[in-house]
N, C-alpha and C positions, 0 to 999 in steps of 0.2 A: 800397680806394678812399679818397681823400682828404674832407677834409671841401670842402664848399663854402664859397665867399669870404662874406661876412658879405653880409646879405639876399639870395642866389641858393638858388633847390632844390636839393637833394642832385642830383651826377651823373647817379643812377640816375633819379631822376624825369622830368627833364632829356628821359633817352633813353629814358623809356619813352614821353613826350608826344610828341616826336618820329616814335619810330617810330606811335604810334598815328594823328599826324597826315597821318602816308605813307599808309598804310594807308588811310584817310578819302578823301585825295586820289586813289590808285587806285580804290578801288572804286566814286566819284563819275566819273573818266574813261571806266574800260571799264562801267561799269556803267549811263552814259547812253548809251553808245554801242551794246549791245545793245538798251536799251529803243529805243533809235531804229531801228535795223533792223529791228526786230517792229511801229514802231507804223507806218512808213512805208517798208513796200519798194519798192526800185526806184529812191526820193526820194532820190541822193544828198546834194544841196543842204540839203533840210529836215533830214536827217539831222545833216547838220553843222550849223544851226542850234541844232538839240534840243541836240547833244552839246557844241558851247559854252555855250550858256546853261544847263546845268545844271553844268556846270565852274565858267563864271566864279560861280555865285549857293554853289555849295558852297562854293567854295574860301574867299571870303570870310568865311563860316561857320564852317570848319576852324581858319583863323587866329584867330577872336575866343577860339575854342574854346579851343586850347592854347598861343597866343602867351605869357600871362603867363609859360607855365610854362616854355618851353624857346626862344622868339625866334619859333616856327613858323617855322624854315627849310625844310623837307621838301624839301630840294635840295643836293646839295653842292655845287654852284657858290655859291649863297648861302653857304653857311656856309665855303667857304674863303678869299673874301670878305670875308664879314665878317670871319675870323680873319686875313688880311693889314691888317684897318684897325686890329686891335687888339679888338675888340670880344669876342674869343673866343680861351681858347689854342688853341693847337696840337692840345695831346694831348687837350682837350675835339673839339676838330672833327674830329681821327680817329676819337672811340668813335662821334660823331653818324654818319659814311656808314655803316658797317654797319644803323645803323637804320634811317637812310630806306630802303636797299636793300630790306632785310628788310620793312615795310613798305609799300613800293608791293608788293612781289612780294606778300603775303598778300593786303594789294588787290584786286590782280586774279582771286588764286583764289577769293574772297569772290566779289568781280562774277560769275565765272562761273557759281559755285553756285546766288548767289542765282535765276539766269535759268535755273535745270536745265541747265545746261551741263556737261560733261565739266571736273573741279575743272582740269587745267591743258591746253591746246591749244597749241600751239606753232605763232607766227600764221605764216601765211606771206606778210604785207604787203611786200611790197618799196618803202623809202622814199628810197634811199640814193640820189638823183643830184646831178648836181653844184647844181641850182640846189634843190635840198632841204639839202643842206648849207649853201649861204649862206642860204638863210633861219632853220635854226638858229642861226647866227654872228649876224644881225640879230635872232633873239626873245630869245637869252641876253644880249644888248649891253644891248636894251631894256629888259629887266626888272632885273638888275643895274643898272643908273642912273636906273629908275625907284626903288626901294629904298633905297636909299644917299643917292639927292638929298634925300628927303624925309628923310628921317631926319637928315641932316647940313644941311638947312636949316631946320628945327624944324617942319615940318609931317608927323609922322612919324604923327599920330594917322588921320590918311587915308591911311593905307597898306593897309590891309586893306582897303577897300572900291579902293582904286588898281589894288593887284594883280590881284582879282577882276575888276575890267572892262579891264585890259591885256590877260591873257590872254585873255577873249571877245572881246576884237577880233583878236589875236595871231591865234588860229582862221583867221580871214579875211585880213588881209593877207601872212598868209606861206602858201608853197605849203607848208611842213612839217608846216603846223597846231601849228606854235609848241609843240612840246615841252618845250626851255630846262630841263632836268634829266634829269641821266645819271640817277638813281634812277628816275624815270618811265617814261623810254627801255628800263630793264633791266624794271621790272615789266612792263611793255607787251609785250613780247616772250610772257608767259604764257598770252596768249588769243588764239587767231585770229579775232576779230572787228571791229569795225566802226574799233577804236581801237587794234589792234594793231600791231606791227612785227616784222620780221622779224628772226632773231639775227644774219644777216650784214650789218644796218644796222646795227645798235646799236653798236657800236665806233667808223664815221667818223660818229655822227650825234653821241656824245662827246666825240670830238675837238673837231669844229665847238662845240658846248659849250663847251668848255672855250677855245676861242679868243675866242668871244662873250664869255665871262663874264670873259675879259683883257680885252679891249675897252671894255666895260663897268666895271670898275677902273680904267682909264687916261681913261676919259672922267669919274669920278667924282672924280677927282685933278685933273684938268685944272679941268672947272666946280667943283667945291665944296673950295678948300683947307682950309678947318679945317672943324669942327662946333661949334654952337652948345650951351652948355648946356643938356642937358635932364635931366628928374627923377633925380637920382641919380647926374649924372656928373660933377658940381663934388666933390660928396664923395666920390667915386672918385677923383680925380683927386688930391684933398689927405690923400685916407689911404694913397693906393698901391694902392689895393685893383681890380682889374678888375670888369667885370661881365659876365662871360663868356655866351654861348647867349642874348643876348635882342636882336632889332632895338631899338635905344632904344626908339620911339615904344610898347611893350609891356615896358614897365620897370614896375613897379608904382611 
């Protein structure tokens, strides 16, 4: 492994914050999403209350947590993203989706444990129709130009608390429940419970993903043509030097 660019973590640290912050993320999803079935049966509505608002207040959480150290992508639509802006190479944002993978999946078998559940259930949600798919398409578009805006208009320090109540809303205006990450979509599949999916969705609910999250790059290009200077990116810029794996606004 190479070394890292001058003031970045070593690779390895990178993808192990990374993957731990998948990890975080999954076990915060399916893991409110049982306690909501146990504490409110029958409740689908409250349920889904419970199970966004302990999303959106973790996830905010998760990010202050290991942003410095790796950008807190916990997404590869994020991080291919970011590595088409230049923000990240390449060969960084390949080693990155193994880990988020890896990460939401342990996630979820955490979640299941922690509620005495069977370590992996294979869910058998079915989520795939067509207007589940376009709601993916609109919560990956949203959240990618939510991201990128702030960041590329200098308000990038209110990204973490942004993201956190994008996706609690996300919850409710899209019929998908605003997944907006293939690594999620894959760990999600490991529990059959209140947050699960099924394996035969998880492929077109990617796709859509991954259409979103073009979308969302083509709308970021459009409103926001350059980026303004922030901590550390003048002197990137005048050394040659990158700053790979980090959303600016969680630059040190």
């Amino acid at each position: 492994m190479t070394n890292a660019p001058a003031g970045q973590p070593p690779l390895a640290r990178r993808l192990a914050a990374e993957a731990l912050g998948s990890l975080l993320l999954a076990a915060l999803v399916v893991g409110s999403g049982i306690a909501a079935q146990q504490l409110s049966p029958g409740q689908v509505g409250l349920q889904l209350v419970e199970n966004a608002a302990a999303t959106a207040a973790g996830l905010y959480a998760v990010i202050l947590m290991v942003g410095p150290v790796s950008g807190a992508h916990f997404n590869p639509v994020v991080t291919a993203v970011d590595a088409a802006f230049g923000g990240l190479s390449w060969r960084d944002a390949a080693a990155y989706l193994p880990a988020q993978v890896i990460g939401c999946v342990t996630g979820a078998i955490l979640a299941n444990l922690m509620f005495d559940r069977q370590a992996v259930s294979i869910s058998t949600h079915h989520r795939a129709s067509g207007a589940h798919l376009l709601a993916e398409v609109v919560a990956t578009a949203g959240l990618i130009l939510l991201i990128f805006s702030l960041a590329r208009s200098g308000r990038g320090e209110r990204a973490p608390a942004a993201v956190g109540a994008y996706i609690g809303a996300a919850y409710w205006f899209t019929s998908s429940t605003s997944f907006a990450n293939p690594a999620i979509s894959v760990g999600r599949m490991f529990s059959d419970t209140f947050a699960g999916i099924a394996p035969v969705s998880v492929p077109p609910f990617i796709a859509a993903q991954l259409v979103g999250g073009a979308v969302g790059y083509g709308l970021v290009r459009l409103l926001y043509r350059s980026a303004p200077d922030g901590p550390g990116q003048a002197d990137a810029r005048l050394s040659g030097a990158r700053r790979p794996g980090r959303w600016p606004f969680l630059a040190p």
